[in-house]
N, C-alpha and C positions, 0 to 999 in steps of 0.2 A: 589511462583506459577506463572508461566506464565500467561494473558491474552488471554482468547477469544477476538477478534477482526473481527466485521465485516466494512469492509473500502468501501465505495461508493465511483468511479470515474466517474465523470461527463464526463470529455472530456469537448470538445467543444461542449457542448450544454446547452439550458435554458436559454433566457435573464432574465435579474435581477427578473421582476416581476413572471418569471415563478419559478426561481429560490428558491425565496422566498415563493414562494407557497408551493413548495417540500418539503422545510424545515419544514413549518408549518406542513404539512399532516404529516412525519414525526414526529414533535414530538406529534401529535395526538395520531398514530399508537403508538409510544412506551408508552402512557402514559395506552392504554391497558393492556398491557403485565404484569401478574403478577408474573413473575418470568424471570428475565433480567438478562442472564447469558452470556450477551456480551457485550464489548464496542463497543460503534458506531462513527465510523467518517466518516464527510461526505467531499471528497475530491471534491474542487469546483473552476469554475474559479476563475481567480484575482476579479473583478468586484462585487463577492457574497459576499467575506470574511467577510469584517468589517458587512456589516446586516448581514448575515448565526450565526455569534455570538453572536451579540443582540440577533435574534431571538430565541437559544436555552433555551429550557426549561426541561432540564434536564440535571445532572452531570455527566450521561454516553455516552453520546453526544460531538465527537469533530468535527472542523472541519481543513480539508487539503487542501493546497496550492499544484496545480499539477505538479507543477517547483518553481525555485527562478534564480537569476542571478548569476552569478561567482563574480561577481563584489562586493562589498561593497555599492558603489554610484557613481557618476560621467556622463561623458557625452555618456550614451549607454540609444540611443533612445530606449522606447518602454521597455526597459527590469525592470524585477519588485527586488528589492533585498531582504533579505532573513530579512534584517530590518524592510521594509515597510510592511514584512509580520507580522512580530509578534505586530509590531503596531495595527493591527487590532485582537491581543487577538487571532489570530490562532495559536494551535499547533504543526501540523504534515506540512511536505513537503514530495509530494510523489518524490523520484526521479527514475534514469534511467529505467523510463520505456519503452518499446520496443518501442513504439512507437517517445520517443524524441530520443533513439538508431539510427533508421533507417531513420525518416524523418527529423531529424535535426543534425543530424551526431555526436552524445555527443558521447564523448571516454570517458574510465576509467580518466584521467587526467584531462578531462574537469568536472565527476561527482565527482572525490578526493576534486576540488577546491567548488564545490557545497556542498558538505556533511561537508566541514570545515566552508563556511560561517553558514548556519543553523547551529551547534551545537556552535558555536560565539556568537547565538542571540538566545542560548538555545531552538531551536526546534527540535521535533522530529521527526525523517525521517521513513519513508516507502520507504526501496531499493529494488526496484524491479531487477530481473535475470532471465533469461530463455533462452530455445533457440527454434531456428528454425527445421523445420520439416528437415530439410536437414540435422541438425547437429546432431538430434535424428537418422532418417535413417543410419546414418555413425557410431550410435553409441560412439558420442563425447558428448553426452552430460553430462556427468557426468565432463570432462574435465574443458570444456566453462564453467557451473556453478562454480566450483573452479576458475575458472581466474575470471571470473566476482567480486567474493567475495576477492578474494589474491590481486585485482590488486586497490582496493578502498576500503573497509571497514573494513578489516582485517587488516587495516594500523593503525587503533584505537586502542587506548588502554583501559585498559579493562572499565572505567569509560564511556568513550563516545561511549564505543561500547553496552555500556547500552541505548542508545537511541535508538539504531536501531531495525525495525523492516522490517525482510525480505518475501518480496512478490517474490512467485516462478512462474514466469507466464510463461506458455510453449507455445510460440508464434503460434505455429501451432493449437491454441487451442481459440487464441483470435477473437471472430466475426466470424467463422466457421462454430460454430454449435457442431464442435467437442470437444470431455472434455475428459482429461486424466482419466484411469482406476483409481478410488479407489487404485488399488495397484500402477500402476506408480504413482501419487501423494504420495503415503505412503513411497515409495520407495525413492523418489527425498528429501521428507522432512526430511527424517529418513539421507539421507545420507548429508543436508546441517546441522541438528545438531550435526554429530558426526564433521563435519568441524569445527564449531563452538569452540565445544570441544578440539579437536586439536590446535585449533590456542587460545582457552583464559583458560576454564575450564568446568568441566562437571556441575557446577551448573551456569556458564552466559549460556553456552546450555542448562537447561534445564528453565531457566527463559528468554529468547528469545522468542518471538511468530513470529510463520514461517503460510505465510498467503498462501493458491492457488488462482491464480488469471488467470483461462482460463474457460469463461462461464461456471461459478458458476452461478446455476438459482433453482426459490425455488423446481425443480424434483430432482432436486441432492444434492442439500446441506448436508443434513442430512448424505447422503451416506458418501460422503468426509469428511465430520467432525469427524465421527466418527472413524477413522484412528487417532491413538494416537499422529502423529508429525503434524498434520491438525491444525490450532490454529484458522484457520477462512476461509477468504476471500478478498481479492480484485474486486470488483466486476462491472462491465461493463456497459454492459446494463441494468439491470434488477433494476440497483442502481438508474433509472431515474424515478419508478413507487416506489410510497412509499409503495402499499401492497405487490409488489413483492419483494420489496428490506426488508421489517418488517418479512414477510415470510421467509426468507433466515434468520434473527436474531433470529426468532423464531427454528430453526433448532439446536440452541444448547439446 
């Protein structure tokens, strides 16, 4: 059986002590809940990883690294590698998400070399895909999803393509305001499992969790999840506020 997954992306926000606060109130929030029918991770800068770890206090609780380097090690100032992450006892790396897409120009080639360091040093990736409202208007989006998926992760075989877990974020959807229909998310998820299917087999498709990640917030949740290829969330803003973001876990 697949995973429920609810995934918190910080972004670039929270200094360390804020950071660490969020975590706590989280795991407050979750130690409420008496029926926990999701895993949670909390995707956090570099700077929180090693405390955000320490500080969990519960075994449904991971935390994520928002990028890793291409590199192994060496002389690339500034950049963090996919070692130094699991050094600090972190599981997941989220990659190509739209926003390292657009503002720092990651191509399929440069996230193939990312997705092979992380499973090197045994971590789990969150690969994000989606497109732009322009590429929906034109009606390619069904296309771009497939390349996204053929041109990097579908290069795995079928072992490592057990790590992956894909985040379908419909860029025209992220920071908007606007969220895709209940059915267009039903529709996009339904058709990246039968991809899935196609490229390895109908049981790694049905044990894959396929996350929406375009302002997911706790008025909607429930609605989206409830669509059978729905397996959770990626979640934005709302992943900054621990009753908002516990709300949205409480939606399954």
């Amino acid at each position: 059986m697949r995973k429920n997954i609810v995934a918190g992306n910080w972004k670039m926000n929270k200094s360390l002590d804020q950071g660490l606060e969020l975590v706590n109130d989280i795991n407050k929030e979750v130690e409420k809940l008496n029926n926990l029918n999701a895993d949670i991770i909390i995707g956090t800068p570099f700077i929180h990883l090693a405390d955000a770890n320490r500080s969990i206090k519960n075994d449904a609780i991971s935390i994520a690294a928002q990028n890793c380097a291409k590199e192994n090690n060496g002389a690339f100032t500034g950049e963090i590698s996919a070692e130094m992450i699991k050094s600090t006892n972190t599981e997941y790396v989220i990659l190509g998400h739209s926003e390292r897409r657009e503002y720092y120009f990651e191509t399929s080639e440069t996230l193939s070399e990312k997705v092979h360091r992380c499973l090197e040093n045994n971590l789990k990736i969150i690969f994000c895909i989606g497109e732009s409202l322009e590429v929906r208007e034109a009606n390619k989006h069904f296309n771009l999803v497939k390349e996204q998926l053929d041109s990097v992760v579908f290069k795995l075989d079928d072992e490592d393509f057990k790590n992956i877990v894909i985040a379908y974020e419909p860029i025209w959807a992220i920071g908007t305001g606007l969220t895709a229909t209940t059915e267009q998310a039903q529709e996009m998820h339904a058709f990246i499992r039968q991809q899935i299917a196609n490229n390895y087999s109908n049981e790694i498709a049905e044990n894959t969790s396929i996350l929406y990640g375009g302002s997911c917030k706790p008025s909607n949740a429930k609605e989206l999840f409830s669509n059978k290829d729905v397996d959770g969330g990626l979640i934005g803003g709302a992943s900054l506020d621990a009753d908002s973001f516990i709300k949205i876990v409480s939606a399954f």
